[in-house]
C-alpha positions as CSV (number, residue, x, y, z in Angstrom):
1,X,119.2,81.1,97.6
2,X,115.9,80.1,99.3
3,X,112.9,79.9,97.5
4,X,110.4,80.0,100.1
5,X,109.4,83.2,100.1
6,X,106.2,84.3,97.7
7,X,106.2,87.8,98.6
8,X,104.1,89.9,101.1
9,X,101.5,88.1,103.6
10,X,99.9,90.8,105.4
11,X,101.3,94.9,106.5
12,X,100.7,95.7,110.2
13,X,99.8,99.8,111.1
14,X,99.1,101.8,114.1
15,X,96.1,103.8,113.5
16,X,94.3,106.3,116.4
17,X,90.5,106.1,116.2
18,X,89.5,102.2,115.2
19,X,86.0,103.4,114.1
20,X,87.5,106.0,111.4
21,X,90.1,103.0,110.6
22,X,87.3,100.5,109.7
23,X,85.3,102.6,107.7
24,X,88.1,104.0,105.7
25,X,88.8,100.4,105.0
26,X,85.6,98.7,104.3
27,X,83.7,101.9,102.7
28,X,86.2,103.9,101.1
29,X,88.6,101.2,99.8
30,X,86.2,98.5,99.8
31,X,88.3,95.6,101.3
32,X,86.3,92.9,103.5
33,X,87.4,93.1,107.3
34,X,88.4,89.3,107.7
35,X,88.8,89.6,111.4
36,X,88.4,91.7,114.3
37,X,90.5,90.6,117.5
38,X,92.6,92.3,119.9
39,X,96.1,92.8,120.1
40,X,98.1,89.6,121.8
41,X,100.2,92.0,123.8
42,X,97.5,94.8,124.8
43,X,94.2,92.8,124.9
44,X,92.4,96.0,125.7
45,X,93.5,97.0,121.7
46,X,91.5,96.0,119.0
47,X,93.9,94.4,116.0
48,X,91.7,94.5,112.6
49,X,92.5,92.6,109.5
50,X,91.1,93.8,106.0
51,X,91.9,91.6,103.1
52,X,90.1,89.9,99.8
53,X,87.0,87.8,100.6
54,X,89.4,85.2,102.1
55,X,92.3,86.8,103.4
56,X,94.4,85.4,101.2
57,X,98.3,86.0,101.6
58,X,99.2,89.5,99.7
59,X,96.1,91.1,100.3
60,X,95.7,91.6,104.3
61,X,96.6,95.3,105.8
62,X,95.9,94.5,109.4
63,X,95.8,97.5,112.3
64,X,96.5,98.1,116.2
65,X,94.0,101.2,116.5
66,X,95.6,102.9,120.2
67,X,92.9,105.1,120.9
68,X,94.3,108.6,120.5
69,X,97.8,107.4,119.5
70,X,99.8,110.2,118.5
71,X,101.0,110.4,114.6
72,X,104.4,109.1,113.3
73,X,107.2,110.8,112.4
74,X,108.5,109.9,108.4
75,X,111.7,108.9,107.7
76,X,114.9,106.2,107.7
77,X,114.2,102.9,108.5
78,X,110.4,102.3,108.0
79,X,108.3,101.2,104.9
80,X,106.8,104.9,104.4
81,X,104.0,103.4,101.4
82,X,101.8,100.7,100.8
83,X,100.6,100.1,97.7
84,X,97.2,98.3,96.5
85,X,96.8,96.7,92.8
86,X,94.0,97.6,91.0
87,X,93.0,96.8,86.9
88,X,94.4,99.0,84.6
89,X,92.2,102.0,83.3
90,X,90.9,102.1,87.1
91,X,92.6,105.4,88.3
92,X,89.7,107.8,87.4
93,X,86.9,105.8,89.1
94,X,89.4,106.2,92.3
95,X,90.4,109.3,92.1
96,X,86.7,110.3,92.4
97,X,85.9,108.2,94.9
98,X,88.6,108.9,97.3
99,X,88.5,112.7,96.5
100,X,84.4,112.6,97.5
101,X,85.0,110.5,101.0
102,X,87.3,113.5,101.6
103,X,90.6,111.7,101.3
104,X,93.9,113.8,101.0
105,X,97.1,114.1,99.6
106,X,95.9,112.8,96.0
107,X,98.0,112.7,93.3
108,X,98.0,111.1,90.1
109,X,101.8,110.0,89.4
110,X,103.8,107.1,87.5
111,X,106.7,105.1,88.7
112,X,108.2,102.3,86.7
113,X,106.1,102.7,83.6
114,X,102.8,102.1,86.2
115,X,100.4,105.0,86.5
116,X,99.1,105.0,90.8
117,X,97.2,107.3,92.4
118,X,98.9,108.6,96.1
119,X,97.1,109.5,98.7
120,X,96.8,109.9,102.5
121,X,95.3,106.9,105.0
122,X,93.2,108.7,107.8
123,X,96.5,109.3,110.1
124,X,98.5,110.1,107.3
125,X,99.2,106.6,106.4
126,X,101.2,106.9,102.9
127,X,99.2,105.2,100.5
128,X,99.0,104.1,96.6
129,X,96.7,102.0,94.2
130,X,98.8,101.0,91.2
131,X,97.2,100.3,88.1
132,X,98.6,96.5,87.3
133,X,97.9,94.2,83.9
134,X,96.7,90.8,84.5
135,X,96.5,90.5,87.8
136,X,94.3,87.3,87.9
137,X,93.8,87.4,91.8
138,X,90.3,87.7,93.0
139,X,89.0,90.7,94.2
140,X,86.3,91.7,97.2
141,X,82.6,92.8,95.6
142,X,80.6,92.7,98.8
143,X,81.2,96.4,99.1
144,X,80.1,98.7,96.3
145,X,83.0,98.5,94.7
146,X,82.5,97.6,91.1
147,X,84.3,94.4,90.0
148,X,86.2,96.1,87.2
149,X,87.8,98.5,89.7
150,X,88.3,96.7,92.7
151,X,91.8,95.7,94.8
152,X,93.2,93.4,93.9
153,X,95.6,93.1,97.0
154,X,98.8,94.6,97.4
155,X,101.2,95.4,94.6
156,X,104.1,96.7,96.6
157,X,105.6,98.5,100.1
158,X,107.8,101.4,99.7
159,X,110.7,101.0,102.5
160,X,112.8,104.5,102.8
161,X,116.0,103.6,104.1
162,X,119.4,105.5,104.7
163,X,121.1,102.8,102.8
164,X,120.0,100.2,100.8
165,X,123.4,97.4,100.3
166,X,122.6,95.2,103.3
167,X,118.7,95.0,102.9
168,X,119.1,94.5,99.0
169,X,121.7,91.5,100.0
170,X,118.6,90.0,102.8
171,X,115.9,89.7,99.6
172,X,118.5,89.1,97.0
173,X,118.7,86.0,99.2
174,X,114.8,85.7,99.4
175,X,114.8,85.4,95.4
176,X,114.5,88.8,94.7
177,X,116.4,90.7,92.0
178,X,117.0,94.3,90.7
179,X,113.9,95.5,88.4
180,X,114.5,99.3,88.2
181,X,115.9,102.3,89.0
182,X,114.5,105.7,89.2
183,X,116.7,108.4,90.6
184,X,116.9,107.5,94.5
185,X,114.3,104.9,94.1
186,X,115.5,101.2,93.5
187,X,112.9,98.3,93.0
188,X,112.9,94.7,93.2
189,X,110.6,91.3,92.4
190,X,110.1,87.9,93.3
191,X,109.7,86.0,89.7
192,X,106.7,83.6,89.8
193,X,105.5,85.5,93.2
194,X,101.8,85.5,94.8
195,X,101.3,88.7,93.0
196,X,102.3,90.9,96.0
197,X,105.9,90.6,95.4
198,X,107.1,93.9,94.4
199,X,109.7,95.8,97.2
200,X,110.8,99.6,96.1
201,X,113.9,101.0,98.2
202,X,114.0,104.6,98.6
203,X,117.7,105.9,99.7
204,X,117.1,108.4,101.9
205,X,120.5,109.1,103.8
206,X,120.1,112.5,104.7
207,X,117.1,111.9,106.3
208,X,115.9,111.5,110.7
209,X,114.9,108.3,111.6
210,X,111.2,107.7,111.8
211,X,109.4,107.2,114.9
212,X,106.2,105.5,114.6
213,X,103.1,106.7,115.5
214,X,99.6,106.4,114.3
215,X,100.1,106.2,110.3
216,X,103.3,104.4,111.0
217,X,103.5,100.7,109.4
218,X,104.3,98.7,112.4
219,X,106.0,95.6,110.2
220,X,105.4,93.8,107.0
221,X,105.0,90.1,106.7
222,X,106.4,88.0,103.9
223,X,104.6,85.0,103.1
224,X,105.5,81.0,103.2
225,X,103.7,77.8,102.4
226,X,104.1,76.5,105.8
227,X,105.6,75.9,109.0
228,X,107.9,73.9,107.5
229,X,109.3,76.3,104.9
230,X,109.1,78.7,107.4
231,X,111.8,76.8,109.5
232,X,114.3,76.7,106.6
233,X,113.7,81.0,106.8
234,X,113.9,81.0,110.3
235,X,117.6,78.3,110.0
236,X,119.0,80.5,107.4
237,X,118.5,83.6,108.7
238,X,119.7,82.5,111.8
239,X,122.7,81.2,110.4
240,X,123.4,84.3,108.7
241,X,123.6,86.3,112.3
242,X,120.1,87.7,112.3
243,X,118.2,87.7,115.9
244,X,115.4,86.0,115.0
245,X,112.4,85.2,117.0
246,X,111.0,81.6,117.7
247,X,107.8,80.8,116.1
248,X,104.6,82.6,117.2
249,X,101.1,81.2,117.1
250,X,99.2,84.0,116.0
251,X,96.1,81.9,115.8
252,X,95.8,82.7,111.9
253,X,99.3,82.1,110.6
254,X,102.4,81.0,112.4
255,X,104.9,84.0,112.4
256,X,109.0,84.7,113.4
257,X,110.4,88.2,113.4
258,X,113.4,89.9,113.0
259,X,114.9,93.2,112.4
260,X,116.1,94.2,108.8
261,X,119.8,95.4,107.9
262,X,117.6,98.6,107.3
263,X,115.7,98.7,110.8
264,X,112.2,97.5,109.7
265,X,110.8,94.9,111.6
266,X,110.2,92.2,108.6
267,X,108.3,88.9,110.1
268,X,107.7,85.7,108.3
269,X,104.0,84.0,108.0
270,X,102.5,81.3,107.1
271,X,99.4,80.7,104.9
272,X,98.3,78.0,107.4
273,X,95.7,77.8,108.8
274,X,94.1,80.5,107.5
275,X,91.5,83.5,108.6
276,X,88.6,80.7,108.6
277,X,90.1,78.5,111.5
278,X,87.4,80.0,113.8
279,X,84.7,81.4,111.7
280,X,82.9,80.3,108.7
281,X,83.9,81.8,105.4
282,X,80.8,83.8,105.0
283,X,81.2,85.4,108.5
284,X,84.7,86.3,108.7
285,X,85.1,89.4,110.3
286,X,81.9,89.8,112.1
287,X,82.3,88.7,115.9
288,X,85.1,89.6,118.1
289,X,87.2,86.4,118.1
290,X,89.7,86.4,121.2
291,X,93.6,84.7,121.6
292,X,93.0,81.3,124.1
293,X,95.5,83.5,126.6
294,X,92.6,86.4,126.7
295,X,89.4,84.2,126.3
296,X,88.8,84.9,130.3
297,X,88.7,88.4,129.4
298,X,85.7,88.6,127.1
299,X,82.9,90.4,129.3
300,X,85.3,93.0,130.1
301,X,86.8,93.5,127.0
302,X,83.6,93.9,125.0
303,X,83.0,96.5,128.2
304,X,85.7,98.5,127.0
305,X,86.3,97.9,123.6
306,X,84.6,100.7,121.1
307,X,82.1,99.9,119.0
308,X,83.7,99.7,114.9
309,X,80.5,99.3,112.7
310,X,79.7,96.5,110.2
């Protein structure tokens, strides 16, 4: 078994309007955008990264806004919910506040003993907040966002597969193990995990495949100490037939990818060096902070790229 994994790092989506995707993050869910760059493969795309105050590993959703990208397409082999953690007794404040910034799809359900609140992200995005117990992580206040109700980072991603054997082997592997069942809904956890290290598996076998689109979760990242933990991921998974990526410098974590038994893109990250590499801890987020490969590109990429807001 390796041990190196301590659950989720960060969840990468496609949105359509950047704008409408940083306000829904920063205003309505109150999470701190840690960074705003651009997208290492399509420079002329912003990539935005909303976290805790420090963008600490378990708490960052990040974004590629495509302006005018067209909406995905739910079904086998993508994780079809992400889940936030928030204090227990928190669901009414939410519920209000989501239903007066004109959010849809809420409902008020409970999986697992948990009562969450489901809802829809601007493109449809499949959303949750999941009231938690002792959840000691620290949450973001600089928005209005009262302490006592805030995220607390992720609790969990949904992944709707058409079968769930070979993906359930990949994590058992990871450390996780079995921790429920609810009809065609199976979940696992990582004991003595980051706090973001919850996985539910929904069996969906008579279902399409998904094709992504704005809404769509691009790929989730599971987190490692370091590069050298990562390397005995990378080694095993290797070993074990997967085609695996070599390591990537994305600038804020050091990342390898691969596709799940399932068909979700899963990547590996590390914590190192963290969101405050190139920005002091009180500005993250704030100026447009470029990969070395697209620094000549600056005057014409702050041409072109939309304004977001604070």
């Amino acid at each position: 078994m390796n041990t190196a994994i301590k659950g989720l790092h960060h969840v990468t989506s496609l949105a359509s309007d950047a704008a409408q995707n940083n306000r829904f993050f920063t205003r309505t869910l109150g999470l701190r955008r840690v960074k705003k760059t651009v997208n290492f493969d399509a420079p002329e795309v912003y990539h935005l990264y909303y976290a805790d105050g420090a963008g600490t590993p378990g708490t960052v959703m990040t974004y590629f806004p495509f302006p005018g990208a067209r909406r995905g397409r739910r079904g086998t082999g993508e994780a079809g919910e992400t889940a936030f953690a928030i204090p227990q007794g928190a669901s009414a404040f939410w519920q209000e506040r989501l239903a007066a910034a004109g959010v849809s799809g809420i409902a008020a359900e409970e999986r697992f003993g948990e009562r969450r609140l489901s809802f829809a992200g601007p493109d449809g995005d499949g959303f949750a907040l999941v009231e938690t117990a002792a959840d000691g992580r620290t949450p973001w206040t600089g928005a209005d966002v009262p302490e006592e109700a805030a995220i607390r980072g992720f609790h969990s991603v949904t992944l709707t597969l058409r079968e769930a054997g070979p993906t359930e082997a990949l994590l058992e592997g990871w450390g996780y193990a079995a921790a429920g069942e609810e009809g065609r809904l199976r979940r696992l956890a990582l004991a003595g995990g980051n706090g973001a290290h919850i996985l539910d598996i929904v069996v969906a076998s008579d279902a399409p495949p998904a094709e992504q689109g704005a809404g769509s979760v691009h790929h989730i990242a599971f987190a490692v100490e370091d590069r050298a933990a990562q390397a005995k991921v990378q080694e095993a998974l290797a070993a074990a037939g997967h085609q695996v990526t070599p390591v990537i410098d994305r600038d804020y974590f050091y990342a390898i990818y691969f596709r799940s038994p399932g068909g979700v893109l899963f990547e590996v990250a590390t914590h190192e060096p963290g969101f405050d590499r190139d920005e002091a801890p009180e500005r993250l987020g704030e100026a447009l902070k470029l990969p070395k490969q697209h620094a000549h590109l600056r005057a014409e990429l702050e041409r072109h790229l939309p304004p977001i807001g604070d």
